[in-house]
Steps between C-alpha positions, in 0.01 A plus 500: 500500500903476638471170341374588156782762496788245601375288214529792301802616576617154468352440133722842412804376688473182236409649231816711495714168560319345223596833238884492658481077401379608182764788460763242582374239274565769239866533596573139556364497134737766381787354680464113329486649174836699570637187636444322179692767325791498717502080475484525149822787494675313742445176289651657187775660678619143664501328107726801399686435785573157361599580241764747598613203762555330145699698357724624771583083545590499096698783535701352808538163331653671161694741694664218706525295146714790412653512817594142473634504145750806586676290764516207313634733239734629732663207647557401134682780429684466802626145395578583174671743646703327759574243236690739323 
């Protein structure tokens, strides 16, 4: 009879693992699909990201096109000035 009762015991014992497995399948299934939605934000974040990067760059080149031009300008003025 102690035997049939260990067996029993162990039958509940594995039965309650197998419900917490199932339980955490059910999570793990939860959890992938918020993964996928985080990815996908992250993704679409990053290509805005870009294109900011862009931007800033044309900014910097014009501003040091304008930067460029005023002391060219400049040093003409200067010589014209010196030249009398």
């Amino acid at each position: 009879m102690a035997l049939k009762d260990d067996l029993a015991k162990i039958d509940a014992k594995v039965d309650k693992l197998d419900d917490r497995l199932d339980s955490i399948d059910v999570h793990m299934a939860e959890y992938n699909e918020q993964l996928k939605y985080h990815i996908r934000r992250t993704d679409i974040l990053e290509d805005e990201h870009k294109g900011v990067i862009k931007h800033i760059s044309m900014v910097r080149g014009a501003l040091t096109l304008l930067a460029s031009s005023g002391i060219i300008l400049a040093i003409a003025k200067l010589i014209d000035y010196i030249r009398g």
